[in-house]
BAFI-3210 file (N, C-alpha, C; in Angstrom, 3 decimals, decimal comma, padded with zeros to 6 digits):
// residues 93
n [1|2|3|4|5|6|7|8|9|10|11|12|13|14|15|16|17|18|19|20|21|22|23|24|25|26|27|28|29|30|31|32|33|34|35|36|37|38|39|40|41|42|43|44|45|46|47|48|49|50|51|52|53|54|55|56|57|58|59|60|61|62|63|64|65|66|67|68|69|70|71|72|73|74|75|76|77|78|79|80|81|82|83|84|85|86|87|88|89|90|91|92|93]
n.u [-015,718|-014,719|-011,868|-011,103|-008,931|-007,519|-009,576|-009,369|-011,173|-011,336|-010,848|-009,983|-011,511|-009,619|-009,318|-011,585|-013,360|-014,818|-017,534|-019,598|-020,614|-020,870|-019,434|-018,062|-016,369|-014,543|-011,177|-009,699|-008,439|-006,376|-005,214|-003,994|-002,984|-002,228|-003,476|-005,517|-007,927|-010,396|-013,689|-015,433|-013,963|-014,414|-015,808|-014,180|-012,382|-013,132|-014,803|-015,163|-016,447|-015,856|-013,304|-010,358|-009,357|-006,972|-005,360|-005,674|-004,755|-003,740|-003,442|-001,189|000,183|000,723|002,511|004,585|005,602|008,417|009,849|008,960|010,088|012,752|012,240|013,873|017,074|016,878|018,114|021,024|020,892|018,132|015,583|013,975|011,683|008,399|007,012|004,148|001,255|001,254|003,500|006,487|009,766|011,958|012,732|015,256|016,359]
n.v [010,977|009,867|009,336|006,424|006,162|009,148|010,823|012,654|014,329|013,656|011,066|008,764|007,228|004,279|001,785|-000,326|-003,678|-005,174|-007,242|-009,143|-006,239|-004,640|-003,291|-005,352|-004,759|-001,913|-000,362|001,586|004,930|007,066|010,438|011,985|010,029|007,795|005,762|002,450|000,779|-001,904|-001,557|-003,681|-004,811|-005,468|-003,152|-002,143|-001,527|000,026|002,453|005,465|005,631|003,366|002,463|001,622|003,501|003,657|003,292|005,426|008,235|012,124|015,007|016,518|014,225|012,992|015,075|014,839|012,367|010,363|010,102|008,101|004,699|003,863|001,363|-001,397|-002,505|-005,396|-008,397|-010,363|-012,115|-012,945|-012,455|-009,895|-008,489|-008,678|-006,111|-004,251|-003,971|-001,367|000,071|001,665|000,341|001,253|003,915|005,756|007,235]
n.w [-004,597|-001,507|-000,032|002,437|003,872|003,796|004,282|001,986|-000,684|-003,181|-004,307|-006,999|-009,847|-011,192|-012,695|-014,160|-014,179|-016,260|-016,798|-018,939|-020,065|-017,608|-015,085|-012,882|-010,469|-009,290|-009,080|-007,149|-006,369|-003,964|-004,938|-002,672|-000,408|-002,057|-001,308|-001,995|-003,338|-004,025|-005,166|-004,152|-002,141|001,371|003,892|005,817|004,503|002,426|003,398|004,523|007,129|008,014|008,861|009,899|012,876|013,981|011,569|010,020|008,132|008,249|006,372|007,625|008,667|006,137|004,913|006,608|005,954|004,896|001,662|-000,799|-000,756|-003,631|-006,302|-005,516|-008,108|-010,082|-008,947|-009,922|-012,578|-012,996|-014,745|-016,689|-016,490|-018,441|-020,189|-019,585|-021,494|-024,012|-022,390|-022,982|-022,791|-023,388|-023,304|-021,748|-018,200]
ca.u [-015,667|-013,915|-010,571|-011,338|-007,452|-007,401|-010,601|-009,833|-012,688|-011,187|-010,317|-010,390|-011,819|-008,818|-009,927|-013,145|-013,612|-015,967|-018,441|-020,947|-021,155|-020,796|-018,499|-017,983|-015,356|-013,739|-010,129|-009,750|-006,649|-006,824|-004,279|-002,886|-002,460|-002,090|-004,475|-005,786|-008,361|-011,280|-014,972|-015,784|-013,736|-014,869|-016,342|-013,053|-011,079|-013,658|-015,590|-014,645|-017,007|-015,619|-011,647|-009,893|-008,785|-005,453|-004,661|-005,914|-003,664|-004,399|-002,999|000,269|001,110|001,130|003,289|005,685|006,026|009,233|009,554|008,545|011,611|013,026|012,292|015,322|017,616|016,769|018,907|021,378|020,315|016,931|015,242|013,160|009,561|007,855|006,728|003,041|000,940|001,678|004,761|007,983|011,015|012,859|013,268|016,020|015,771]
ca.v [009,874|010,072|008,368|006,156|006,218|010,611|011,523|013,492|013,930|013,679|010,184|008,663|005,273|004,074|000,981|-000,892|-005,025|-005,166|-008,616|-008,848|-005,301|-004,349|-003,704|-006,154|-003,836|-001,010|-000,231|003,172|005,184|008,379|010,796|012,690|009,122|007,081|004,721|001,852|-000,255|-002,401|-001,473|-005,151|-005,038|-005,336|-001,880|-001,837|-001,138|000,888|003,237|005,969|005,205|001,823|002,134|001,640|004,773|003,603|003,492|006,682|009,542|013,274|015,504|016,483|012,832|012,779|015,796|014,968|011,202|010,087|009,838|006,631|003,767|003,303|-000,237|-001,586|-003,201|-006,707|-009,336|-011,064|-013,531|-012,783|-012,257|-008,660|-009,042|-008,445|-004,762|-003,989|-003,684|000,208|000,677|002,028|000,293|002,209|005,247|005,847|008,144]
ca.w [-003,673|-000,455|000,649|003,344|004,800|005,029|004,183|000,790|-001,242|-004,668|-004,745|-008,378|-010,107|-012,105|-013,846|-013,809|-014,884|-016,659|-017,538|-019,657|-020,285|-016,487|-014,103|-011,251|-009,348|-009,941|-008,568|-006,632|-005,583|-003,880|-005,096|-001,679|000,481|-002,741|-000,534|-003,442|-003,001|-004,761|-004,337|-003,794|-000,639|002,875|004,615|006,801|003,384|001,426|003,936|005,701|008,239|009,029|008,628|011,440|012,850|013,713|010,270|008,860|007,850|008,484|006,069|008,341|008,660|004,567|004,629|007,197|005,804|003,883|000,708|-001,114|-001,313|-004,981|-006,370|-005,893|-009,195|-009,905|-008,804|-010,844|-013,210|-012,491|-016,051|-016,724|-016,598|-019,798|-020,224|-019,610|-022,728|-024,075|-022,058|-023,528|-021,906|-024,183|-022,639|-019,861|-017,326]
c.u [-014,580|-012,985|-011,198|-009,938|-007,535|-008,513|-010,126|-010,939|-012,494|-010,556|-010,880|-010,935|-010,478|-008,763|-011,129|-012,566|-015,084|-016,350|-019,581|-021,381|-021,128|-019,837|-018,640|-017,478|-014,778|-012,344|-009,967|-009,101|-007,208|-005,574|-003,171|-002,107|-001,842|-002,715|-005,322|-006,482|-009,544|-012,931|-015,625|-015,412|-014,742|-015,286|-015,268|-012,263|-011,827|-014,294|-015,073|-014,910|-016,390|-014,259|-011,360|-009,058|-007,603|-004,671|-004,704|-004,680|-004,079|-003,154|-001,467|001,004|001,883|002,421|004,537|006,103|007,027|008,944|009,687|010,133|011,604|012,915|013,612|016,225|017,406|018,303|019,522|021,228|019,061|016,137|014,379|011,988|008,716|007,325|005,148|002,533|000,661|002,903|005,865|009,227|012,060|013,946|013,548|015,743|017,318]
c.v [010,174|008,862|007,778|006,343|008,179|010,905|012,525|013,031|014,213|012,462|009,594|006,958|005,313|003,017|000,262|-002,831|-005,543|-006,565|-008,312|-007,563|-004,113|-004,054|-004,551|-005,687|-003,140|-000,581|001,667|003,889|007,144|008,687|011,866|011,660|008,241|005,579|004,081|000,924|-000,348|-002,295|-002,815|-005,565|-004,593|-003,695|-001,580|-001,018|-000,008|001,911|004,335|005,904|004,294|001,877|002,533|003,056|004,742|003,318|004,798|007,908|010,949|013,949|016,157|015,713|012,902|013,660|015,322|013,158|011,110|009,988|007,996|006,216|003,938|001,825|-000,341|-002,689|-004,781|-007,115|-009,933|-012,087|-013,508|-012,122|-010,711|-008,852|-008,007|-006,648|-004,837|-003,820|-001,835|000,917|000,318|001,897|000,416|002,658|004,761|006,916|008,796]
c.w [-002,638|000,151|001,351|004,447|005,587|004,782|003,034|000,394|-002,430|-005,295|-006,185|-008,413|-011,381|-013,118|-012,983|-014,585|-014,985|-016,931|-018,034|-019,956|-018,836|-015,898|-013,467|-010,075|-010,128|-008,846|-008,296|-005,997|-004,978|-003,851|-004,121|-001,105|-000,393|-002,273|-002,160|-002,931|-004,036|-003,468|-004,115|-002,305|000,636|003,252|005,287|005,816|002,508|002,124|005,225|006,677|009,203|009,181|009,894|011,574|013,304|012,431|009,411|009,009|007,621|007,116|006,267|008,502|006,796|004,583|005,350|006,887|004,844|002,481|-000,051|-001,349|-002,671|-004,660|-006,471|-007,203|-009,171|-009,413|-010,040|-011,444|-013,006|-013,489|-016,042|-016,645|-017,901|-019,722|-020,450|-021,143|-022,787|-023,254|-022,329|-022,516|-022,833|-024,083|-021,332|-019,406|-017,261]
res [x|x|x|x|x|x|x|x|x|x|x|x|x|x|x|x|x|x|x|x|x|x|x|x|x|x|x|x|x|x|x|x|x|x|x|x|x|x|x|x|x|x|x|x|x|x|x|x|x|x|x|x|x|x|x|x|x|x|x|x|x|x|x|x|x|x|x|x|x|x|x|x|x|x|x|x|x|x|x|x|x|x|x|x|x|x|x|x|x|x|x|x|x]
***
């Protein structure tokens, strides 16, 4: 399946929600742009065809783009948020 943001063509399906036995949508990230979207969405968000081409990203943009912010430390007094089901907030880094 193909990005719609750069046009890779190895974007993945990462989870599905399923009903009744079905999917309804499946959630879909492509792993150069990290571009994430649901196949339920609009043609603007899911199609390379339709995405606006002032948003898309060429391969050179990816490369020459910063690197992602760190989340930054909660706030004080500001409780932890429960840990996903299967993840180890254990382990430090």
């Amino acid at each position: 399946m193909t990005c719609p943001r750069c046009l890779y063509d190895h974007a993945e399906t990462v989870t599905a929600a399923p009903e009744g036995g079905a999917a309804v949508w499946e959630v879909r990230q492509c792993p150069r742009c990290w571009y994430a979207w649901r196949s339920t969405e609009a043609p603007a968000r899911t199609s390379a065809e339709h995405f606006p081409a002032e948003h898309r990203l060429t391969p050179e943009a990816i490369d020459a783009a910063p690197e992602l912010p760190a989340v930054p430390p909660l706030l004080p007094g500001v409780p932890e948020p429960a840990a996903a089901p299967g993840e180890d907030r254990g382990a430090t880094a």
